[in-house]
C-alpha positions in Angstrom: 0.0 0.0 0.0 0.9 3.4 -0.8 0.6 7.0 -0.5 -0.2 8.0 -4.3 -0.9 11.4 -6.3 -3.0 11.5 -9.6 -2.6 14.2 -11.9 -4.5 14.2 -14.5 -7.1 16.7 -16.0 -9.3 14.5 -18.3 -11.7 14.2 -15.4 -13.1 10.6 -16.3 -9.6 9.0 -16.3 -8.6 10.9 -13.2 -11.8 9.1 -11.4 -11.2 5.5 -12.9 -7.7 6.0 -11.9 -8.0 7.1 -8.4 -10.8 4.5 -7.9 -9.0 1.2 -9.2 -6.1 2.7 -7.4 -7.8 3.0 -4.2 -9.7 -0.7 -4.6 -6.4 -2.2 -5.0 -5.7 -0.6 -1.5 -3.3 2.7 -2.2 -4.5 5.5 -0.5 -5.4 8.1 -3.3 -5.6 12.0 -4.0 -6.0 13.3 -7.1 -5.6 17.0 -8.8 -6.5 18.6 -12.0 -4.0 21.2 -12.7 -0.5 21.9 -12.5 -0.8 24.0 -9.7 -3.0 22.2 -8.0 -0.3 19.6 -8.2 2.6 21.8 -7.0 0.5 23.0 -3.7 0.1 19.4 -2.6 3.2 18.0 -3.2 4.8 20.9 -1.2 2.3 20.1 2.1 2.0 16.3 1.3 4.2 13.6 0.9 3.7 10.5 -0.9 5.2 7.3 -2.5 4.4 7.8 -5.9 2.8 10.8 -8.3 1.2 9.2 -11.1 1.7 12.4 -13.5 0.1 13.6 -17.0 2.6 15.8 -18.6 0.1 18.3 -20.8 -2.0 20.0 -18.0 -4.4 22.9 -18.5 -2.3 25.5 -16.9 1.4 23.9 -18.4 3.4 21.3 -18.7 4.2 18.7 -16.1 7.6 17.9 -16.7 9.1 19.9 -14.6 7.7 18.7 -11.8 9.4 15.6 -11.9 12.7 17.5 -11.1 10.8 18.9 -8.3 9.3 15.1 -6.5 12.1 12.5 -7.9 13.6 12.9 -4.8 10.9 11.9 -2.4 8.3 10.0 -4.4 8.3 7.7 -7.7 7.7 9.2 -10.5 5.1 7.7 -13.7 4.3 9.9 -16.3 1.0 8.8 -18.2 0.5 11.1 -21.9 -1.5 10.9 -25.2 1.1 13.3 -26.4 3.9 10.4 -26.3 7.6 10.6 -28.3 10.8 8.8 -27.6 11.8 12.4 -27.2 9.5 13.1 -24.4 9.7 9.1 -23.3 13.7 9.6 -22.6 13.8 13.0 -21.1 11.0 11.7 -18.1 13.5 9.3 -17.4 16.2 11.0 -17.4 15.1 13.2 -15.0 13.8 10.0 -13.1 10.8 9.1 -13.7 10.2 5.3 -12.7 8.6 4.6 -15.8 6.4 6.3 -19.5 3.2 5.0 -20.4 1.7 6.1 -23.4 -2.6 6.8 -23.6 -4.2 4.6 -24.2 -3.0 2.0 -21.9 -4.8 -0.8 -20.5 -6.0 0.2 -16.6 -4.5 -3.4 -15.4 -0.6 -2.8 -16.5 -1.1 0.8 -15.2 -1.7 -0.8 -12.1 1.2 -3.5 -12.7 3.5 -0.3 -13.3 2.3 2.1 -9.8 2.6 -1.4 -8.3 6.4 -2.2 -8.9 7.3 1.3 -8.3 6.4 1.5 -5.2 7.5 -1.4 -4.2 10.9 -0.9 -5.6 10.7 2.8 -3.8 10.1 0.7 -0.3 13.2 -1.4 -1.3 15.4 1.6 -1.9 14.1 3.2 1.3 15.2 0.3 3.8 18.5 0.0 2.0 19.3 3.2 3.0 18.0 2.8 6.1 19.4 -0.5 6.5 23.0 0.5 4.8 26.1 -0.8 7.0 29.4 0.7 7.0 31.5 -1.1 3.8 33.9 -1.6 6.8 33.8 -4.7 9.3 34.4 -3.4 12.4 37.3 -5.4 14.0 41.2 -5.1 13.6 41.9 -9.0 14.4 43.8 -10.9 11.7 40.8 -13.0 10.5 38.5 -10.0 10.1 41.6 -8.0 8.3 41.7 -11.2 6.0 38.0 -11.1 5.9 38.3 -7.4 4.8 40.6 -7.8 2.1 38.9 -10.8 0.5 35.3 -8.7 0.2 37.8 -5.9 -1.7 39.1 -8.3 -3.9 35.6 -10.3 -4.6 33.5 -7.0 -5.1 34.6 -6.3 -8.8 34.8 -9.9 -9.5 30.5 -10.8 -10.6 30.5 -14.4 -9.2 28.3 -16.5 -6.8 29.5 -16.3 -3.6 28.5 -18.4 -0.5 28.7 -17.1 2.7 29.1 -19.7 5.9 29.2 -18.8 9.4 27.3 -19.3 12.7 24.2 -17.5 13.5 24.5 -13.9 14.4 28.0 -13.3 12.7 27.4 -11.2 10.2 26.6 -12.7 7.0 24.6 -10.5 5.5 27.0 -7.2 6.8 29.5 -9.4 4.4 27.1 -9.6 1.5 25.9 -5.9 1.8 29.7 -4.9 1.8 30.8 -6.6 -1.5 27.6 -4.7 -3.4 28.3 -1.6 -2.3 32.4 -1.9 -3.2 30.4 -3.3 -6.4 29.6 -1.4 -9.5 26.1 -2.9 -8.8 25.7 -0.5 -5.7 23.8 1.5 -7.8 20.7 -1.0 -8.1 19.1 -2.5 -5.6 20.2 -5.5 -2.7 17.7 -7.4 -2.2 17.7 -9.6 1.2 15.2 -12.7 1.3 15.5 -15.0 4.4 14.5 -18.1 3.4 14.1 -19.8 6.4 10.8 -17.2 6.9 9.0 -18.2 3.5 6.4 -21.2 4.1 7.0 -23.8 1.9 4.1 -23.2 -0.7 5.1 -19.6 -0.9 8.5 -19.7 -2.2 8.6 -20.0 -6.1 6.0 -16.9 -6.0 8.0 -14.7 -3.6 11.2 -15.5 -6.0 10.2 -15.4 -8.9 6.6 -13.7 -9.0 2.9 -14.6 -10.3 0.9 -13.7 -13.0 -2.5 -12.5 -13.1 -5.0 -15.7 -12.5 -2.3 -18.2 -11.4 -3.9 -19.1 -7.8 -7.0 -18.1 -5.9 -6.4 -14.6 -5.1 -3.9 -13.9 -7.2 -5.8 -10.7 -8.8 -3.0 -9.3 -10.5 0.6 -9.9 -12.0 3.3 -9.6 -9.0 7.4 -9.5 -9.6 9.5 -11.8 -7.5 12.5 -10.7 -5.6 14.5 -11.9 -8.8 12.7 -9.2 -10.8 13.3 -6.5 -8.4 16.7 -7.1 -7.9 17.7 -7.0 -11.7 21.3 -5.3 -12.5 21.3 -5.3 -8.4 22.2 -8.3 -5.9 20.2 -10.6 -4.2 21.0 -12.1 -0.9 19.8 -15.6 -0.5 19.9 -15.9 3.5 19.5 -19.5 5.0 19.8 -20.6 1.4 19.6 -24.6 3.3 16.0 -23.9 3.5 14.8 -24.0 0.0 12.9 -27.3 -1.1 13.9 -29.3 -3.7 11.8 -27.5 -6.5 12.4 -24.2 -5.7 16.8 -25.4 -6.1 15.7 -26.5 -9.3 14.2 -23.4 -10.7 17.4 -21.3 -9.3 19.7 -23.7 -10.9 17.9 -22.8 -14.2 18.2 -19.2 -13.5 22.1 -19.3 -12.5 22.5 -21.1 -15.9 20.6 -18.8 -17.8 19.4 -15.7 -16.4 16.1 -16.3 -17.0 13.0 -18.0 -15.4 9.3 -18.1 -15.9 7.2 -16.5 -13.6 4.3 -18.8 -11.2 1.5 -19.0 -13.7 3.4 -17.6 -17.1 4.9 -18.6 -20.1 6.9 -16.1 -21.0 10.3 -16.1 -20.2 11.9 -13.3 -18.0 15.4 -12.0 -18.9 17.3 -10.9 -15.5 21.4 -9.9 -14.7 21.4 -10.2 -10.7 24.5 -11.3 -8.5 23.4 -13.9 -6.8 25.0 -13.9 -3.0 23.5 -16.9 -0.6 24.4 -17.4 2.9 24.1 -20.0 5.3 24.8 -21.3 9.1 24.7 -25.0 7.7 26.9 -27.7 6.5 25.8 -27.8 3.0 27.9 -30.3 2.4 26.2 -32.7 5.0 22.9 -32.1 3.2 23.5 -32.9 0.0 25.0 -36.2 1.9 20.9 -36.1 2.9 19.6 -35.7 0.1 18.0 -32.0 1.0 20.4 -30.2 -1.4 21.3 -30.3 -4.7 25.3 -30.8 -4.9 24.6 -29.3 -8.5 23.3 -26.1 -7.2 25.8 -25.7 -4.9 28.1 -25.7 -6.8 27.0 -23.3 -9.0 26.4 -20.8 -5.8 29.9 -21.5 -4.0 32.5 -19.9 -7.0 33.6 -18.2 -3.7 33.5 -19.3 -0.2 33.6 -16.7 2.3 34.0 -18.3 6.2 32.8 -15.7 8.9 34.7 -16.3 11.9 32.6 -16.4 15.4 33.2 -13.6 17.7 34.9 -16.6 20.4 37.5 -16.6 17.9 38.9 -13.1 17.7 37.9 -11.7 21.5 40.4 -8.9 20.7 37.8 -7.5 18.6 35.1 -7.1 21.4 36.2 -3.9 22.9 36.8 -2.1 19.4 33.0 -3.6 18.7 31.8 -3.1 22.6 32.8 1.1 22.0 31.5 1.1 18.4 27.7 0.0 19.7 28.1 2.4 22.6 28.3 5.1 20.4 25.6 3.9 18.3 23.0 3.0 20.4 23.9 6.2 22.9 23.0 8.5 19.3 19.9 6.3 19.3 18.6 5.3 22.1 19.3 9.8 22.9 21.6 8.5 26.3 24.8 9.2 27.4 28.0 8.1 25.7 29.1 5.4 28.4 32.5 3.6 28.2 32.7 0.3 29.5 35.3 -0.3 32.5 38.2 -2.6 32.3 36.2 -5.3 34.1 33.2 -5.0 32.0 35.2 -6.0 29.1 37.1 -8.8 30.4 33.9 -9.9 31.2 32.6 -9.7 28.1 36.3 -11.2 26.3 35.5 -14.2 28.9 31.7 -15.1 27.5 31.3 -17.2 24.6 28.6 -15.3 22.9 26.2 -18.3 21.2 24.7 -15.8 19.4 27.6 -14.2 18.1 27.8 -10.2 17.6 24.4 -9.9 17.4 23.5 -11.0 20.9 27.0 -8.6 21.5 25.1 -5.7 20.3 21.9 -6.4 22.2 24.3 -6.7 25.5 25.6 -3.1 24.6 22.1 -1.8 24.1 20.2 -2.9 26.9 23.8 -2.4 29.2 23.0 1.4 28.1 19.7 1.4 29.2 20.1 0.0 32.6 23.7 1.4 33.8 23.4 4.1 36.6 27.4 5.1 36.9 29.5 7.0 34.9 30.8 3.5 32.9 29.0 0.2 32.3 30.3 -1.7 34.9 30.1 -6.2 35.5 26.7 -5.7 37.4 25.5 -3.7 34.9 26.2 -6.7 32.6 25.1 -9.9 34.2 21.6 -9.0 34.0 22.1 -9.1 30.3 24.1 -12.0 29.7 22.3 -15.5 29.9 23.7 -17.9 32.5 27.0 -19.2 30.9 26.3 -22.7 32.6 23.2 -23.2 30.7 24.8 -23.1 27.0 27.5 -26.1 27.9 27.3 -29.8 28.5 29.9 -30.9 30.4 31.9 -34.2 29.3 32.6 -36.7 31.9 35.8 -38.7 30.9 34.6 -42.3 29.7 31.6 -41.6 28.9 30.5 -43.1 25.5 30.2 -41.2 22.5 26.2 -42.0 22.6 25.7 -41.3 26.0 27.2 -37.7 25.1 25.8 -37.4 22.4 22.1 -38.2 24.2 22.6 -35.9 26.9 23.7 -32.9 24.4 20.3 -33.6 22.9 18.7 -32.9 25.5 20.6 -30.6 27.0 19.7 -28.4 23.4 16.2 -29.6 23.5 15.8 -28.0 26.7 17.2 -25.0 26.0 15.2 -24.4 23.3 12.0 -26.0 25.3 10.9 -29.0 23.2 10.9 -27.2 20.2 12.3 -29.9 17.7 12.7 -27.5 14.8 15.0 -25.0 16.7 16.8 -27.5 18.4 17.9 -29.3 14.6 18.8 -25.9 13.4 21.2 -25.4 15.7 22.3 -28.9 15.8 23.4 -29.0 11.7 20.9 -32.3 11.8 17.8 -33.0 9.4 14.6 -32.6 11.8 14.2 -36.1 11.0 17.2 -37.4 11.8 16.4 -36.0 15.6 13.2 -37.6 15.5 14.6 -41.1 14.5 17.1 -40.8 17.3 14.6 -39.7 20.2 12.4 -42.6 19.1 15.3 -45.2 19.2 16.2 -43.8 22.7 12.4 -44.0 24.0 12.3 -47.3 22.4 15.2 -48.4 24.4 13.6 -47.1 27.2 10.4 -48.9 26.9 8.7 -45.9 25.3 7.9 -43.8 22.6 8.2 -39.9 20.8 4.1 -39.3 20.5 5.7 -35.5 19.6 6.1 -33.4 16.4 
């Protein structure tokens, strides 16, 4: 849904217009006159100005110098050259359609523009410094890989545990890229439901499922001559790695519901916190495909294994969140950060920078001090098993089951994840231990 304004003086089209616009759920104003146009664009703000360049009292055009900046821009005009065409998009206009049109691919058009508007906004407001903070040697080597890998347009995969910063690494090769122009498109693919993933890649026409009243792109659309960031990239079904494999071959792919074929140029970065190679051993992955997506294999180190980092990191968050959050700047004391060097952070920097946030929130001194900490910081006892010497391989391995399953309180899914085992595979092994046991998994 968007904010949209329609300018158009043939009174008739302006309602149709607004109308359609507003049934497909865009909230709608609509002038008649240039300067009817220019006095609500200067009170109002919106997400798109749907804009007919021959007006009563002038010509539109240079109004789209005036909005490009804040809104999308598509100008609609009976009065239609290449001339006119070329110039509204130079000055950056999203897109020229000539009258007559059909009202549905209007809609297509104020559809994807706005949706590639709400892209642009959250990667500026999501954009991360092209530098990863850190001065340890495997983040310096992680550095100067990414330089070298930017200008070079392959696959690349990125491994690491959750939390790392996987997606800070694929947002830093696009924007040393000369695709930092387009768009980076992030899809976690450990949040799409199964049935929902071929649409949300690669789009729907018009008709193809119940609902589906109009033509949608997918995230491969939107990120053409951009990069797309394929998080969790373990969690794709099988027919879903099939249709990728097709695009990474040949750039193109069908649509859910179409027959034509769609030509895209996207970088395709994919990420994951899995051993892929132990799932193709499964028979969840395709060893094809990954192959095709791991050209270059970036490891992201855990934050346990370069602790010299955490006080450059702990300082950086301080004065982020203290700009944010509107506190003081607080350092952290000696002890607070030997603390911190001592943890071993399961969730990596991420749980690091939700320490340093709520840490800011609570302190009362003039530093963030240990006490100010251990509120924060989960019990260090409960994310460790510990070993007793002779103790059998499946005896540890039962009680490290468990151990996970309780952390993550019975929840099966969670507790694979984290485990790098197929949900199954857990379920086989609980049942052969209830069996044992006289008993069996009624769970799910």
């Amino acid at each position: 849904m968007g904010r949209i304004l329609v300018v158009e003086d043939d009174l008739s089209l302006n309602r149709l217009i607004s109308r359609s616009l507003d049934i497909e759920g865009h909230l709608v104003k609509s002038v008649k006159t240039k300067a009817e146009a220019i006095k609500e664009l200067e009170s109002s703000l919106y997400d798109l100005v749907l804009l007919d360049l021959m007006l009563p009292d002038g010509n539109g055009m240079d109004i789209i110098e005036k909005v490009v900046k804040d809104a999308a821009v598509i100008v609609i005009s009976a009065h239609a050259d290449v001339t006119v065409a070329v110039k509204a998009v130079q000055l950056g206009a999203f897109n020229f359609v000539p009258k007559p049109f059909e009202l549905e691919n209007l809609i297509i058009e104020v559809n994807r523009a706005i949706e590639s508007r709400t892209l642009k906004l959250e990667n500026i407001s999501l954009k991360l410094p092209t530098k990863i903070i850190g001065e340890s040697q495997s983040v310096r080597k992680l550095r100067d890989i990414i330089e070298v890998i930017a200008s070079r347009d392959v696959p690349v995969l990125i491994t690491g545990e959750s939390g790392t910063g996987k997606e800070l690494v694929a947002r830093s090769i696009w924007e040393l890229s000369a695709r930092a122009k387009n768009d980076f498109v992030a899809v976690n693919c450990g949040a799409i439901p199964t049935d929902l993933f071929e649409s949300e890649l690669f789009g729907y026409e018009r008709g193809a499922f119940t609902g589906a009243n109009i033509s949608k792109p997918g995230k491969f659309e939107m990120a053409d001559n951009g990069v797309i960031f394929l998080d969790e990239i373990g969690e794709l079904p099988k027919n879903v790695q099939v249709k990728l494999l097709r695009v990474l071959e040949n750039s193109t792919f069908e649509r859910l519901g179409g027959v034509n074929p769609i030509h895209v140029n996207v970088r395709v970065i994919s990420a994951t916190n899995r051993s892929l190679e132990d799932e193709i051993k499964n028979g969840n992955f395709r060893d094809d495909l990954y192959y095709r997506i791991n050209v270059v294999k970036i490891e992201v180190p855990p934050l346990r294994d370069r602790v010299e980092d955490i006080s450059v990191l702990v300082d950086y968050f301080s004065k982020l969140y203290s700009k944010q959050l509107q506190t003081e700047y607080k350092k952290f004391s000696a002890k607070a950060i030997d603390f911190l060097k001592s943890y071993p952070f399961p969730g990596n920097v991420r749980e690091l920078q939700n320490i340093v946030r709520s840490a800011l929130i609570f302190a009362k001194g003039n530093e963030v001090e240990v006490d100010d900490l251990s509120l924060q910081v989960q019990d260090v006892e409960r994310n460790y098993v510990k070993l007793q010497i002779g103790e059998s391989l499946e005896s540890a391995e039962k009680r490290f089951i468990e151990a996970t399953l309780e952390y993550f309180d019975g929840n099966k899914t969670q507790a694979a994840k984290v485990l790098n085992i197929g949900l199954s595979t857990l379920h086989n092994k609980i049942n052969q231990w209830k069996e044992s046991e006289g008993g069996e998994d009624q769970s799910s």
